[in-house]
BAGU-637084 format. One record per residue: z, x, y of N, C-alpha, C in turn; residue in three letters. Coordinates in steps of 0.05 Angstrom, whole numbers, padded with zeros to 5 digits, always signed. Last residue first. Example, Ala and Ser with C-alpha at 12.3 -4.5 7.8 and 13.67 -1.06 7.14 Angstrom:
# BAGU-637084
+00142+00257-00045+00143+00273-00021+00157+00258+00001SER +00156+00264-00114+00156+00246-00090+00156+00264-00066ALA 
This chain:
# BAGU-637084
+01907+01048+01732+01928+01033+01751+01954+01031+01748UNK +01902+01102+01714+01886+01090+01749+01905+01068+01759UNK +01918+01096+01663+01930+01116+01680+01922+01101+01718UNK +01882+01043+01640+01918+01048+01650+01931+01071+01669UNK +01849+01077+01645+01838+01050+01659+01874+01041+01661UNK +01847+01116+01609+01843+01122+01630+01846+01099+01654UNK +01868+01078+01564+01888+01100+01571+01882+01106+01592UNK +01814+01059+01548+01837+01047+01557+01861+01064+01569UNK +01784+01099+01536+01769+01089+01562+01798+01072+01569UNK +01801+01114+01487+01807+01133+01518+01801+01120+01531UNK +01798+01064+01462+01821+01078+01460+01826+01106+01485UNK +01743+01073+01457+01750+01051+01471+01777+01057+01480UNK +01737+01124+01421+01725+01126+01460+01744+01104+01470UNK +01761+01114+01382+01768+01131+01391+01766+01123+01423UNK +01723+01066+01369+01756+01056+01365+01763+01080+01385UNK +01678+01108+01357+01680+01079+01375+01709+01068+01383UNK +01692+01128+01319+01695+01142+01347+01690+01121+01364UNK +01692+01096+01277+01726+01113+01284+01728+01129+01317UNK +01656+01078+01270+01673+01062+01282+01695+01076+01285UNK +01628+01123+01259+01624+01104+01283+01641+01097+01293UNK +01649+01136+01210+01649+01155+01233+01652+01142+01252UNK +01644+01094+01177+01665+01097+01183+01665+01115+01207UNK +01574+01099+01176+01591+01079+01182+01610+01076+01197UNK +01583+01151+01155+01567+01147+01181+01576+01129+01195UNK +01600+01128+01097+01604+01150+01118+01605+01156+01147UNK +01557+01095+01089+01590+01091+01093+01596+01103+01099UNK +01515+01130+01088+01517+01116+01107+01539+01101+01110UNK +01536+01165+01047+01527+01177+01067+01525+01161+01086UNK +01534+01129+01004+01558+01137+01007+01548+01156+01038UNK +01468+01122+01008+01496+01091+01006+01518+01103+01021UNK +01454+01165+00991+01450+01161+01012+01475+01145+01015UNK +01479+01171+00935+01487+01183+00947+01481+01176+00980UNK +01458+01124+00915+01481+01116+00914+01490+01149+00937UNK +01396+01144+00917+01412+01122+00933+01439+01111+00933UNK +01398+01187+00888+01392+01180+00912+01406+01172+00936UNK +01408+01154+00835+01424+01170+00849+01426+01175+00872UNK +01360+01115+00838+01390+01107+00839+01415+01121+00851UNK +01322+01169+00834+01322+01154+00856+01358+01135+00853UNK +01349+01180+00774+01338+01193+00798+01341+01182+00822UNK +01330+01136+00754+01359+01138+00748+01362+01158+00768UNK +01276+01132+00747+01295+01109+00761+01316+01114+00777UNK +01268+01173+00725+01259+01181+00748+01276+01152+00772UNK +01277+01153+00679+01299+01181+00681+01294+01178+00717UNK +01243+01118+00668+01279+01113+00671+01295+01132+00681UNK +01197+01148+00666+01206+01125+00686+01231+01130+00687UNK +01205+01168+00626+01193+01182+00651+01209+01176+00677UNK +01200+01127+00588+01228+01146+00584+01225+01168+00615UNK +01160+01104+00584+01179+01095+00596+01207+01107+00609UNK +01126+01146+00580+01123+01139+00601+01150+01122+00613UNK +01145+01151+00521+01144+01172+00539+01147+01163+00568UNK +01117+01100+00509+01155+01109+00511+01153+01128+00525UNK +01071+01103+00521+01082+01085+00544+01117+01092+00532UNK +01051+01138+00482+01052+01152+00510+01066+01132+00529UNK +01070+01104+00434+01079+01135+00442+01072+01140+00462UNK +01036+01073+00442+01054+01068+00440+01074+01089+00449UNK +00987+01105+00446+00990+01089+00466+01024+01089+00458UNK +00984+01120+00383+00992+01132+00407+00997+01124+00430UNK +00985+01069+00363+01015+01086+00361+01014+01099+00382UNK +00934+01054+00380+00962+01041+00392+00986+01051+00378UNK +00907+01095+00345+00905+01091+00372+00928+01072+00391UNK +00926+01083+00296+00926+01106+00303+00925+01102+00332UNK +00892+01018+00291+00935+01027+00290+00933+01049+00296UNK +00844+01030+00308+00865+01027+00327+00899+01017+00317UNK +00845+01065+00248+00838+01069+00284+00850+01056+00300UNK +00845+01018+00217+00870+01045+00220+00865+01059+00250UNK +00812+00981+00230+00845+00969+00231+00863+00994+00232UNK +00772+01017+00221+00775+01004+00246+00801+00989+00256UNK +00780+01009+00162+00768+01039+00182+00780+01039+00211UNK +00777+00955+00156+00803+00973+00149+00793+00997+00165UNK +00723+00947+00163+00739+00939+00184+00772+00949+00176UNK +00692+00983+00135+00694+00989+00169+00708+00971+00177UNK +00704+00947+00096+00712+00977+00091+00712+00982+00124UNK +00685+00904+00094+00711+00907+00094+00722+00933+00100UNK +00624+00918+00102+00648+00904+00128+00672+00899+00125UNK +00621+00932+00049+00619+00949+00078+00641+00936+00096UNK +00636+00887+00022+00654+00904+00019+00652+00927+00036UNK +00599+00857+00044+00626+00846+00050+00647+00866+00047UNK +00553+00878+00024+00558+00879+00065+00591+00867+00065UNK +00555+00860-00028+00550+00894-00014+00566+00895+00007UNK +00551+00812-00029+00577+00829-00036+00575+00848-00024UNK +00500+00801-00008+00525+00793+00010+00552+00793-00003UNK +00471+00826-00049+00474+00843-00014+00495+00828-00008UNK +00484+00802-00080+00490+00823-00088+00496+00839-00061UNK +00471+00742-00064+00498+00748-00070+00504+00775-00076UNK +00409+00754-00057+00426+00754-00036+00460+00753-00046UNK +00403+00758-00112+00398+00783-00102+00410+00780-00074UNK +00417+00713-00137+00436+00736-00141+00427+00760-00127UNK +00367+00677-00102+00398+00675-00098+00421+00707-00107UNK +00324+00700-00133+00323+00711-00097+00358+00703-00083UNK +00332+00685-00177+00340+00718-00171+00345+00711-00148UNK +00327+00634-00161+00360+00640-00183+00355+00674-00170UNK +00280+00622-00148+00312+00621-00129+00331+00633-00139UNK +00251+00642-00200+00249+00654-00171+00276+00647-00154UNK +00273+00595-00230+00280+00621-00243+00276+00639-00218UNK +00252+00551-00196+00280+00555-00203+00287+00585-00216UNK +00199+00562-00206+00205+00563-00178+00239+00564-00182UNK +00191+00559-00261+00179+00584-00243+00203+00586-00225UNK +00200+00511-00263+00213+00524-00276+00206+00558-00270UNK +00158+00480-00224+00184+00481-00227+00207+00497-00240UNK +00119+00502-00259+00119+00504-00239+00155+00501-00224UNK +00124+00462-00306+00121+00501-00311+00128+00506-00280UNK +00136+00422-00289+00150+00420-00293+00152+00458-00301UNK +00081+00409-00271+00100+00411-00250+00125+00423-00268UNK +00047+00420-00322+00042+00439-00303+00068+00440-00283UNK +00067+00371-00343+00086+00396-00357+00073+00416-00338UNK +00047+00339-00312+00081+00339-00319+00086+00363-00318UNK -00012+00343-00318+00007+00349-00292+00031+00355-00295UNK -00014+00320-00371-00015+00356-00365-00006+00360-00337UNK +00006+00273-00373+00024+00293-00385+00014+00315-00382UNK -00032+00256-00339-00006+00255-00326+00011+00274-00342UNK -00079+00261-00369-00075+00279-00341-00053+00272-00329UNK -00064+00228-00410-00074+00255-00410-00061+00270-00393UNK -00072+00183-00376-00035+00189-00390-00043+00222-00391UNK -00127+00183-00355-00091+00176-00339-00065+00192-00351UNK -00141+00177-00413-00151+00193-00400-00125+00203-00372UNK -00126+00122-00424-00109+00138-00441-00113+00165-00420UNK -00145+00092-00382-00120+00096-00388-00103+00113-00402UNK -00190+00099-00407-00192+00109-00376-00164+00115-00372UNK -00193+00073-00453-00207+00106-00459-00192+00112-00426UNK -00170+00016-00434-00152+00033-00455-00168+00068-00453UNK -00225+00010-00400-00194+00001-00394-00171+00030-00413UNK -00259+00000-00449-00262+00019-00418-00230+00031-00419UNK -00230-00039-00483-00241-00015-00485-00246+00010-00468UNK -00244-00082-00439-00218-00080-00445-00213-00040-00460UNK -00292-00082-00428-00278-00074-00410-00242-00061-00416UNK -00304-00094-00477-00317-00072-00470-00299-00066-00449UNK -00283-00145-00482-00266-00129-00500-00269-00103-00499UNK -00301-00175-00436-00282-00175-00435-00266-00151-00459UNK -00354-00173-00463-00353-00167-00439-00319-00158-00435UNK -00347-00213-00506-00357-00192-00522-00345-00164-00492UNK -00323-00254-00488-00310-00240-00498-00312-00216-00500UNK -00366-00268-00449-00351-00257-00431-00332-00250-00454UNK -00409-00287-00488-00413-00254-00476-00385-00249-00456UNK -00381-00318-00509-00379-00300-00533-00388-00272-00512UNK -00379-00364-00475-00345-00344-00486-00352-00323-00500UNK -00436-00371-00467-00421-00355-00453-00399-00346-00451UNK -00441-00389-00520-00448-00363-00508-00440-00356-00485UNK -00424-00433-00506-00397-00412-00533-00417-00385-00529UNK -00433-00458-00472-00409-00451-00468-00399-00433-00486UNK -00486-00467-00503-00486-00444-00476-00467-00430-00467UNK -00473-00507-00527-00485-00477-00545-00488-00461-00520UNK -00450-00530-00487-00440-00529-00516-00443-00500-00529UNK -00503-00553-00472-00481-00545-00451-00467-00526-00471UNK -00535-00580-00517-00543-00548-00498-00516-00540-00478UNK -00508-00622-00526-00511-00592-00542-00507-00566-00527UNK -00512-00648-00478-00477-00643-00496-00480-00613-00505UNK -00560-00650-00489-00548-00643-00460-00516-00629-00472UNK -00558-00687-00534-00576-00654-00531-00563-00648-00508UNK -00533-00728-00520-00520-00713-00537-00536-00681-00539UNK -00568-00745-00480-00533-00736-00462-00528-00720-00492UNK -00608-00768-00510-00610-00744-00496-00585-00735-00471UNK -00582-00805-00532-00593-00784-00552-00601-00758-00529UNK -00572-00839-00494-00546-00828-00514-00555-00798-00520UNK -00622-00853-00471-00599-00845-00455-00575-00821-00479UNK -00635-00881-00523-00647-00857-00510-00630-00840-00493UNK -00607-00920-00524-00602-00895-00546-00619-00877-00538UNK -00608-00945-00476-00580-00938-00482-00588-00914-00506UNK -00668-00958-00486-00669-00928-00464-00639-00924-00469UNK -00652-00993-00528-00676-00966-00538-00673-00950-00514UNK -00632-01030-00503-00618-01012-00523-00629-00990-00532UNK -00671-01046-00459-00638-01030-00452-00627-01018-00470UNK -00704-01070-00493-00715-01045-00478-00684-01029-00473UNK -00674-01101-00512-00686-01087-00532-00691-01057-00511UNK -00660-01132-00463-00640-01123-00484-00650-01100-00502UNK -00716-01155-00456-00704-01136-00435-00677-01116-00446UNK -00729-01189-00490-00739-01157-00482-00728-01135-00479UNK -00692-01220-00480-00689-01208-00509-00704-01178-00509UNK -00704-01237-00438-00668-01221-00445-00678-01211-00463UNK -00745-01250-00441-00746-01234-00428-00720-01217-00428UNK -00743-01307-00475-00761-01279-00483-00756-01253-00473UNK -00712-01323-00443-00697-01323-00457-00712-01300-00475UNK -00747-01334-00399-00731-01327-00392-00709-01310-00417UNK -00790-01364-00433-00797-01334-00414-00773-01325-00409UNK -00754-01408-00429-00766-01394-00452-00769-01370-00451UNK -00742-01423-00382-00720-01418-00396-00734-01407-00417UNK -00793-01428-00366-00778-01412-00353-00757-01403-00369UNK -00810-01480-00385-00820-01449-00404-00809-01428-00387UNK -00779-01517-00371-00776-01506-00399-00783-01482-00400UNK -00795-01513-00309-00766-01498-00315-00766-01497-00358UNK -00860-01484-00304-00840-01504-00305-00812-01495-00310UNK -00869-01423-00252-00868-01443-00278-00846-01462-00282UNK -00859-01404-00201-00882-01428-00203-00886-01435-00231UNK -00807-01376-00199-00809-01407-00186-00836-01416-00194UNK -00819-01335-00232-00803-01359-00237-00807-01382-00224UNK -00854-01314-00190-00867-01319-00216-00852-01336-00225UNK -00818-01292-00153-00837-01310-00147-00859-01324-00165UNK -00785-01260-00182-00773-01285-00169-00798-01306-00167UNK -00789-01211-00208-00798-01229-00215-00801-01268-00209UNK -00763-01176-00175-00779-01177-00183-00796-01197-00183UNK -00706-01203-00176-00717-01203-00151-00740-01182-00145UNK -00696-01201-00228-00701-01228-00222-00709-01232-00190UNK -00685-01139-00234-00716-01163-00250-00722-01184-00237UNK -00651-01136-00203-00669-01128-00197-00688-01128-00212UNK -00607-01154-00239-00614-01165-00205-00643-01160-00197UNK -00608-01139-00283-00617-01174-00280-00632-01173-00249UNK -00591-01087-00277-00616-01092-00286-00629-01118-00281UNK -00535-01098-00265-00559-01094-00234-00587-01090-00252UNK -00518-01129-00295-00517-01138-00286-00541-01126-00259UNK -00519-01082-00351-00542-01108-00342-00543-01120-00321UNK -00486-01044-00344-00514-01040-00338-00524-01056-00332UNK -00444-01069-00360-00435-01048-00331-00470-01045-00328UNK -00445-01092-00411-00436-01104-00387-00444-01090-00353UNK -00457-01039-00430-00483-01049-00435-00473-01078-00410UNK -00417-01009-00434-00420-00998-00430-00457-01016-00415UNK -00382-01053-00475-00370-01046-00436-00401-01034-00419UNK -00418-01044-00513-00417-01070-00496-00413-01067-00469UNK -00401-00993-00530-00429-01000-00528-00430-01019-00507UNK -00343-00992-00529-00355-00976-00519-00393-00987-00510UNK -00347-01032-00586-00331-01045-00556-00338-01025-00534UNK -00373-01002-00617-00381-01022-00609-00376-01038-00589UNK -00364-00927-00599-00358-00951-00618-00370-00972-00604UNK -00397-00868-00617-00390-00888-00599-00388-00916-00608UNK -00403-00796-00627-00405-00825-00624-00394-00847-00606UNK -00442-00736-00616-00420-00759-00597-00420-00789-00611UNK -00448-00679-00650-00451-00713-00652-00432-00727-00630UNK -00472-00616-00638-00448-00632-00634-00457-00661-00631UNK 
């Protein structure tokens, strides 16, 4: 890879350098300046840009030439290293997809195992269900049956009851009707008694008066 570089690039680039190259020539070379005359200072001096320029352009293209190998080598390293993290990246990617598919594999054989399994287990409830709806017709029509059995029983059993408390009633009433008599005959026996009383009571008082008149 070529880097170029334009002429207004060069300059900026050669402005920004010289000034601390001067500095540090001329505070080098300070003490040598001062002990020649000022012509041949400006001579030396003007020899020494020119050097000094030459030398700056030859280490600027040195500089250049070896940032553009640097360039390179970065360059040719960066596309080896896209090419091993592609190459890396497509192995994994490869991985990835065999491990994945392997996943799906064993998800569609789990499926259809759950789904055999499942279909087991539903066909199992389904009997173990009609086999309890068979018994729990069975026992319904037992338990209907002993309980009509049981509804005629005790209708047989409270007729009779029924029948022994008419009887009983009819026991009763007669035996009521009995005693009533009884007592309407006592009744009339003690009106009786009653009237006696007072008839001999009336009687006695009725002599005791007659005697109690005769005396006086």
């Amino acid at each position: 890879m070529e880097t170029q570089y334009s002429q207004e690039e060069l300059k900026k680039m050669l402005l920004l350098i010289l000034p601390e190259v001067l500095s540090e020539y001329f505070q080098e070379k300070e003490k040598e300046i001062k002990a020649i005359p000022l012509l041949e200072r400006l001579i030396r001096l003007e020899e020494e840009l020119k050097a000094l320029r030459v030398i700056e352009e030859n280490r600027f293209s040195t500089t250049l030439r070896e940032m553009d190998k640097r360039f390179e080598a970065v360059s040719q390293r960066f596309e080896a290293l896209e090419r091993e993290m592609q190459a890396r990246f497509e192995a994994l990617q490869k991985d990835m997809d065999r491990k994945f598919e392997i996943m799906n594999q064993r998800f569609e054989a789990l499926e259809r195992e759950m789904q055999a399994r499942f279909e087991a287990l539903q066909k199992d409830m389904d009997r173990r269900f009609e086999m309890m709806s068979q018994r729990s017709e069975a026992l319904e029509r037992e338990i209907q049956a002993r309980f009509e059995a049981l509804q005629k029983d005790m209708d047989r059993k409270f007729e009779i009851m029924n029948q022994r408390f008419e009887a009983l009633e009819r026991e009763m009433q007669a035996r009521f009707e009995a005693i009533n008599k009884r007592f309407e005959v006592l009744e009339r026996r003690l009106n009786f008694m009653q009237w006696l009383i007072t008839v001999g009571f009336s009687f006695l008082a009725l002599i005791i008066t007659i005697i109690n008149f005769t005396k006086s």
